[in-house]
C-alpha positions in Angstrom: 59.1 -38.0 31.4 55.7 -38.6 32.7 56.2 -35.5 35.0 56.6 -33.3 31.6 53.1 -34.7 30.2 51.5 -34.5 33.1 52.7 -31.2 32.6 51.4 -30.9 29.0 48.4 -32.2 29.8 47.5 -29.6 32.6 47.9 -27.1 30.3 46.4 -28.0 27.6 43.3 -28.1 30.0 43.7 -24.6 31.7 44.3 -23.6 27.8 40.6 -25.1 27.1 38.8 -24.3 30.1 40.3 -20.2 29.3 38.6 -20.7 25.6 35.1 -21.8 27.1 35.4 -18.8 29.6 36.2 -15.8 27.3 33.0 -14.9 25.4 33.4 -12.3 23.2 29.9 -10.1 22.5 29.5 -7.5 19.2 28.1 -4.1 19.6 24.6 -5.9 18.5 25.1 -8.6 20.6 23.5 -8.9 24.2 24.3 -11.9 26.5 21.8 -13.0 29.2 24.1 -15.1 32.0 23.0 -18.1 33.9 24.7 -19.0 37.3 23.6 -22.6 38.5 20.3 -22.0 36.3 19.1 -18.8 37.4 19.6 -14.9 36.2 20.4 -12.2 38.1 18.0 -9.6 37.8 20.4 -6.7 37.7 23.5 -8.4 36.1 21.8 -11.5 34.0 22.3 -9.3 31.0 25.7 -8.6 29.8 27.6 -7.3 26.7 29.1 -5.9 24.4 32.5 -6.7 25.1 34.7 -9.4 27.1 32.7 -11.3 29.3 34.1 -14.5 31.3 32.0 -17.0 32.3 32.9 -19.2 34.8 32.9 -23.7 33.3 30.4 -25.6 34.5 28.4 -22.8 36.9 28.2 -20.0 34.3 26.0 -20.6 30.7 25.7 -17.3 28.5 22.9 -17.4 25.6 23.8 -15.0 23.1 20.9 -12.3 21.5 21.0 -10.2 18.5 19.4 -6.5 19.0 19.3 -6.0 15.5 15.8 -5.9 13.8 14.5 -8.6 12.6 13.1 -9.1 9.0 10.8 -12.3 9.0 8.0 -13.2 6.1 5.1 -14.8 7.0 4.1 -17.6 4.8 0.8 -17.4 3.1 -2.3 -17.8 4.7 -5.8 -19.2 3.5 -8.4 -15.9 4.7 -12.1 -16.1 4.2 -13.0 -12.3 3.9 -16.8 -11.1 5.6 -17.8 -11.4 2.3 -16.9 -14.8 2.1 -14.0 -14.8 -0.6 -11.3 -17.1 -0.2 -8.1 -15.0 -0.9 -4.4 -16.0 0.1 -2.3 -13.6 1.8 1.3 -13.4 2.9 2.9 -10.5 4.8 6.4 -9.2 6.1 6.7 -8.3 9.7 10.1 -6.3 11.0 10.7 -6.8 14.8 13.5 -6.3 17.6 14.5 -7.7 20.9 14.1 -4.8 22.9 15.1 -7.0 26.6 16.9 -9.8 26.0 16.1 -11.1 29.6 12.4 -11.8 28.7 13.0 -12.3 25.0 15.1 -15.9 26.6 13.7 -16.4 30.0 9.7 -15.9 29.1 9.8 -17.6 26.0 11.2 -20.5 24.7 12.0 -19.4 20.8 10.7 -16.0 20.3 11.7 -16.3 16.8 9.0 -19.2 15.8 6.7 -17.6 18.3 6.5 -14.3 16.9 5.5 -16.1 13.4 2.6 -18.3 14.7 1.0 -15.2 16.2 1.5 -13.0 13.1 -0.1 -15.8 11.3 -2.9 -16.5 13.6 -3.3 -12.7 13.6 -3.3 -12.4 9.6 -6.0 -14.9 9.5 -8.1 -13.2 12.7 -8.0 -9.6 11.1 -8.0 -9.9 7.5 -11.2 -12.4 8.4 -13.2 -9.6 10.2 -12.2 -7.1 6.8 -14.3 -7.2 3.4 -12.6 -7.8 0.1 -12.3 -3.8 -1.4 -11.3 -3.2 2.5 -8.4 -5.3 1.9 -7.5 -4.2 -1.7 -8.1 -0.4 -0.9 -7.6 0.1 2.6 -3.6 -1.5 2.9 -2.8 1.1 5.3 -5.4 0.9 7.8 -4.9 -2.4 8.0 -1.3 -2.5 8.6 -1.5 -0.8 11.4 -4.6 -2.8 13.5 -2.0 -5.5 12.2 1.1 -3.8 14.4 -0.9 -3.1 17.3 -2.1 -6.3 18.0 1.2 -8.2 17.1 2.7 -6.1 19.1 0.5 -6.4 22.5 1.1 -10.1 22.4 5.1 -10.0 22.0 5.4 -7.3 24.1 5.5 -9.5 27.5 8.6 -11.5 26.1 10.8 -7.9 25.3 9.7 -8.0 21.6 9.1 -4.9 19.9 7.1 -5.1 16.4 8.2 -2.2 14.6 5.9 -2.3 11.5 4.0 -4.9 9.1 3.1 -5.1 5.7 1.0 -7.3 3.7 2.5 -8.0 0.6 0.5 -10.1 -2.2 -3.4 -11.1 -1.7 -4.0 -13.6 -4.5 -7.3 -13.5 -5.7 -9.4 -16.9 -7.5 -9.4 -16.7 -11.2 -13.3 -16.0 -11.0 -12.9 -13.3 -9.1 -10.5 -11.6 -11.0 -12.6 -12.0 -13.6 -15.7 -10.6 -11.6 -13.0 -7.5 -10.7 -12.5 -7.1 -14.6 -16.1 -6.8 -15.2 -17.2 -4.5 -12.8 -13.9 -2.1 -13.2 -14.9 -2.2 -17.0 -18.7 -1.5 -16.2 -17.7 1.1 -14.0 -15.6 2.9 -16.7 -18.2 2.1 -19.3 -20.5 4.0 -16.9 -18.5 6.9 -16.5 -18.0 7.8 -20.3 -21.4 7.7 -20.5 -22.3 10.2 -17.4 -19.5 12.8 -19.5 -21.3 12.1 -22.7 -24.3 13.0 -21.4 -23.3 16.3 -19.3 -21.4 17.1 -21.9 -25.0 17.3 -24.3 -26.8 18.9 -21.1 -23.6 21.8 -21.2 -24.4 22.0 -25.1 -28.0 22.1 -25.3 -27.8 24.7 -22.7 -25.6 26.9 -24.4 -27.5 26.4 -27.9 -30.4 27.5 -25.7 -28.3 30.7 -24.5 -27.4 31.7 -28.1 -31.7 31.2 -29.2 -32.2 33.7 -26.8 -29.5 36.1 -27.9 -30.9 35.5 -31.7 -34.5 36.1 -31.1 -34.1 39.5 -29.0 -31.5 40.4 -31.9 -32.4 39.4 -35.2 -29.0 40.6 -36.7 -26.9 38.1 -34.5 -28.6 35.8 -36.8 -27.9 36.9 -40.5 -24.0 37.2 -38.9 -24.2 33.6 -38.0 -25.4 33.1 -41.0 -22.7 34.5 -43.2 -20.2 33.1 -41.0 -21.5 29.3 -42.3 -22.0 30.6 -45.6 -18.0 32.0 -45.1 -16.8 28.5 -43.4 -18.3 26.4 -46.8 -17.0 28.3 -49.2 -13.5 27.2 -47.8 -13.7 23.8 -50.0 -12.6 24.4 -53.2 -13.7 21.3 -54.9 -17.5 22.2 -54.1 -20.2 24.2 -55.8 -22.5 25.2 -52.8 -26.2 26.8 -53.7 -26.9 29.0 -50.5 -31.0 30.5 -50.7 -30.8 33.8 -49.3 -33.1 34.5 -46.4 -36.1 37.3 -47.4 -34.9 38.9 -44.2 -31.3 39.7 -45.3 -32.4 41.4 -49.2 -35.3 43.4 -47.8 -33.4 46.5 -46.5 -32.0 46.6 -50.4 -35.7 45.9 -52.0 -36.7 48.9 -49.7 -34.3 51.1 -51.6 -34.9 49.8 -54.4 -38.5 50.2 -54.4 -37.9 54.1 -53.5 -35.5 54.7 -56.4 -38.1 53.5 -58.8 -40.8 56.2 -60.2 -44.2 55.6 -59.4 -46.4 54.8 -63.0 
């Protein structure tokens, strides 16, 4: 009897210590083994795939190769104009060794977010306010770049950044409002007035046209004379220029018989 649970008991322990040894990694899945503490530097990194890992000696930490998605919480920035704005941003990232990413680091996860923050603050600092409203781009990328210099040493590769919201203080929305409404205000005039300066011009044109041929006027002027009669409703009076009856007086005068 006691021989057949000692039995039982044996393996019911080789059946554990199996379960603890078979590791089983996914295709994104890397793991970085520890013998006695230390990693071999050619075969600390195993995976995908069956691994077995010895009880006791052996510890395997498991890490994903798949990129990262991680939003950085909002952050109080003073601009170099000195407006107090609140920024938040998305930064996408990727273990690119998991060696470094477990061994140089002790959570690159929170790490990578206190320098994105710290970085936010440092760059969007240094920019001015339309800098940071009009040039989202530029800095997006100075925003990469450095991120990327400081994770680089623990096998972290930042792949791209993107700030997404800058909340601006109700005054200086308002401010915004003004100016973008000045601004508009200001450009209606400027086509106003080149819009005159184009009209006077060509009114100037046709003066010149008139005066070097008289009959370019008495057209024009039948043309208005033409355009008012179009109202029904009205009784227009129209004085006839001296200009446009003396070619008929001049005949007429010829026709008649001298007393």
């Amino acid at each position: 009897m006691y021989g057949i649970s000692g039995f039982a008991v044996a393996v019911a322990i080789i059946v554990m210590v199996l379960a603890n040894s078979i590791k089983i990694l996914k295709e994104y899945e890397r793991g970085v083994l520890f013998t006695l503490g230390r990693v071999d530097l050619e075969r600390g990194v195993r995976g995908p795939g069956l691994i077995i890992v010895l009880p006791v000696i052996q510890k395997i930490v498991r890490v994903g190769l798949r990129t990262v998605t991680m939003d950085v919480p909002s952050q109080d920035v003073i601009t170099r104009d000195n407006v107090t704005v609140k920024v938040n941003a998305v930064i996408y990232f990727k273990v690119m060794d998991a060696r470094r990413a477990v061994v140089e680091v002790e959570d690159f996860y929170y790490a990578t977010s206190l320098i994105a923050q710290t970085t936010l603050r440092s760059v969007l600092g240094q920019s001015q306010l339309d800098d940071l409203l009009a040039k989202r781009d530029e800095i997006n990328i100075e925003l990469q770049k450095i991120i990327d210099q400081q994770t680089e040493p623990w096998g972290i590769k930042v792949t791209n950044v993107e700030v997404k919201n800058v909340d601006l203080p109700e005054s200086m929305q308002r401010a915004i409002a003004m100016q973008a409404e000045a601004e508009r205000a200001r450009r209606a005039k400027v086509i106003s007035a080149e819009g005159e300066f184009q009209a006077s011009q060509k009114i100037a044109d046709a003066a010149e046209i008139i005066q070097t041929q008289p009959a370019a006027l008495q057209l024009r002027y039948l043309q208005t004379i033409l355009a008012m009669s179009g109202d029904k409703n009205s009784t227009i009076i129209v004085p006839l220029p001296l200009e446009l009856i003396k070619p008929f007086l001049a005949g007429h005068e010829k026709e008649t018989p001298k007393g």
